[in-house]
C-alpha positions in Angstrom: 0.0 0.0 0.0 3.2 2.4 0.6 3.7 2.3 -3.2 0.1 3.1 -3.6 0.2 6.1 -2.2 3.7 7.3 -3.4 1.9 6.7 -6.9 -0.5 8.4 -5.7 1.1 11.4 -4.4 2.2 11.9 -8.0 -1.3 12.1 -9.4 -2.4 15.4 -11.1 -5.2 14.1 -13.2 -7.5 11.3 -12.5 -9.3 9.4 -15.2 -12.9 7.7 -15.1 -14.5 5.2 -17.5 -18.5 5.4 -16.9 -20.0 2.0 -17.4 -18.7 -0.1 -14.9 -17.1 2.4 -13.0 -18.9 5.4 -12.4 -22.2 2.9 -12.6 -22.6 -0.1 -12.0 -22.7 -1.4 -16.0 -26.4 -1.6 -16.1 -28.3 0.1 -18.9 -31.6 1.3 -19.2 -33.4 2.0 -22.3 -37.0 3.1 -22.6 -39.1 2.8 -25.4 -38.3 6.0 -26.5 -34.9 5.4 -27.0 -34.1 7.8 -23.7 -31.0 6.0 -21.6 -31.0 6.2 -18.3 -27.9 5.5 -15.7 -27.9 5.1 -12.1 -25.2 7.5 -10.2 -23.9 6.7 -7.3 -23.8 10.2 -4.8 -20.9 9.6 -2.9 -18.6 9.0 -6.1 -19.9 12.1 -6.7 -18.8 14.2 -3.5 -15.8 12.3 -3.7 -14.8 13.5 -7.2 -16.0 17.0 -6.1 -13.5 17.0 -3.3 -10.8 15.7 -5.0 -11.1 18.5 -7.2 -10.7 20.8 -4.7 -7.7 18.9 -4.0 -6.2 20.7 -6.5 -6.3 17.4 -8.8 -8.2 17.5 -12.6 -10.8 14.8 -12.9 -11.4 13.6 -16.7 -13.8 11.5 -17.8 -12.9 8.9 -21.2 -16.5 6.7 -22.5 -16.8 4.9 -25.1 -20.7 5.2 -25.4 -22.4 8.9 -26.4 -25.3 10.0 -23.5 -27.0 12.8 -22.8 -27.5 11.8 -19.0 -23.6 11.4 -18.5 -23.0 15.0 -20.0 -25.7 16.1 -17.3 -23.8 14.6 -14.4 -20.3 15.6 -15.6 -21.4 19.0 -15.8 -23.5 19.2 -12.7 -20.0 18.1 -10.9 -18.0 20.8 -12.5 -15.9 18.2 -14.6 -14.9 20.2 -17.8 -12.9 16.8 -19.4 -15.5 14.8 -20.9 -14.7 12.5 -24.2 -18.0 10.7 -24.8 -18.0 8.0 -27.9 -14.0 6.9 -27.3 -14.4 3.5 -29.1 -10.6 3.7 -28.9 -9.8 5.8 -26.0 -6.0 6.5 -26.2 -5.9 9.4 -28.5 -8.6 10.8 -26.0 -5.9 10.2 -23.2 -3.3 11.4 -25.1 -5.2 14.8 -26.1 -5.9 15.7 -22.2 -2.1 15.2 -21.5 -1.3 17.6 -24.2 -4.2 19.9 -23.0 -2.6 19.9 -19.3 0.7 20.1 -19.7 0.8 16.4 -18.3 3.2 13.0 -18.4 1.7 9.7 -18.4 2.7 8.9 -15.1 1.4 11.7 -13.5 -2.4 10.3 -14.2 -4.7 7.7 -12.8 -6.7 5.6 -15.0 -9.8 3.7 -13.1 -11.2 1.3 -15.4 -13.2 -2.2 -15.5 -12.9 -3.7 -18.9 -10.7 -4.4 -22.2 -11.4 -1.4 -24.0 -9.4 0.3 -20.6 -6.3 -1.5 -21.1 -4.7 0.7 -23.5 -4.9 3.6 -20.8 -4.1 1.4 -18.1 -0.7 0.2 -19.2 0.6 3.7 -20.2 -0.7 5.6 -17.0 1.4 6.2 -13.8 -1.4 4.8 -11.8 -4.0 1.7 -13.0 -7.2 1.3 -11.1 -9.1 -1.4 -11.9 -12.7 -1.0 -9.5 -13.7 -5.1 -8.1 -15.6 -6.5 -10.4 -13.7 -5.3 -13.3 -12.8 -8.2 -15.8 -9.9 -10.6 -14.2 -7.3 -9.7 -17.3 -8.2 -5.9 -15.9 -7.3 -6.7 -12.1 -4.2 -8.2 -13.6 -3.3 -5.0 -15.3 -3.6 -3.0 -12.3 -1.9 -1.4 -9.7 -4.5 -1.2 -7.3 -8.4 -2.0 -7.1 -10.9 -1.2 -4.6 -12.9 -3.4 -2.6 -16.5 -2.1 -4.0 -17.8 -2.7 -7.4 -18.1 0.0 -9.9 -21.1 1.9 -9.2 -21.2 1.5 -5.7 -18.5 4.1 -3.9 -15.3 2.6 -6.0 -14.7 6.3 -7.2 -15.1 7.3 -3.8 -12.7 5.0 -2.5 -10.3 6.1 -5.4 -10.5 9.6 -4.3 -9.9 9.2 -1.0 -6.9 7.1 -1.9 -5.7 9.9 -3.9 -6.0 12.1 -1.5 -4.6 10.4 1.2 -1.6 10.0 -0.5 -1.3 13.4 -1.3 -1.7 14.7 2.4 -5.4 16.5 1.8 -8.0 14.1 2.8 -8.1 15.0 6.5 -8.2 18.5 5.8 -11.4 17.7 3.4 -13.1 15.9 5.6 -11.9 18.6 8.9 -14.3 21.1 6.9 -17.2 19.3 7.1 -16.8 18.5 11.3 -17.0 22.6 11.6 
């Protein structure tokens, strides 16, 4: 875990897939064609914090949705690259955007199409029930499923290892 968080110490951007990670894969389609994604809060305030950290927060998808635009925006995310069938020229246009070296970034991912990311970034994430050839890939994963607070933990573990959690959570027990 001490190599974790010296990774993590290094981090200046982290890096979410959506299905799978920020939710927990499902999909809901209505009849009208209208998709529908379940969110889970607490990723949320997490990635909110971590962004007060100091630290970017980007988000790479391969599918295209109104809804994910919605909650990206509603958590002041600015990096969003919806419809990344191939998702490393999307990583490599935010590192040119922010000034940024591979290993200075944290990829949390859950399935093939993350691989590419995952084996050129400073710091792999894989969330629990990612596919096993992810968890191999990876530095770290969390111990919940994607969906249900493993962005949360992935915050928190940035942010430990960068000395700001405490103070984070110190503001809220004013």
């Amino acid at each position: 875990m001490d190599l974790i968080l010296k990774k993590s110490a290094q981090i200046k951007l982290v890096i979410f897939d959506v299905d799978g990670v920020l939710t927990d894969g499902s999909l809901f389609i209505g009849d009208d064609g209208q998709e529908y994604k379940a969110f889970n809060s607490k990723d949320g305030l997490g990635m909110k914090l971590l962004q007060r950290s100091g630290v970017a927060v980007g988000i790479i998808t391969a599918r295209q949705s109104n809804v994910v635009k919605l909650r990206m925006e509603s958590l002041g995310i600015e990096h969003l690259y919806q419809g990344q069938q191939e998702k490393l020229p999307a990583f490599e246009q935010l590192l040119e955007k922010l000034s940024l070296d591979a290993h200075e970034v944290a990829y949390v991912g859950d399935d093939f199409i993350d691989l590419p990311i995952m084996i050129r970034c400073g710091l792999a994430i894989a969330v629990a029930d990612s596919h096993e050839r992810v968890i191999e890939q990876a530095h770290w994963v969390t111990e919940r499923n994607g969906g249900r607070g493993a962005a949360r933990e992935v915050c928190e573990l940035i942010m430990a290892g960068q000395g700001t959690l405490e103070s984070a959570v110190q503001k809220f027990l004013k």
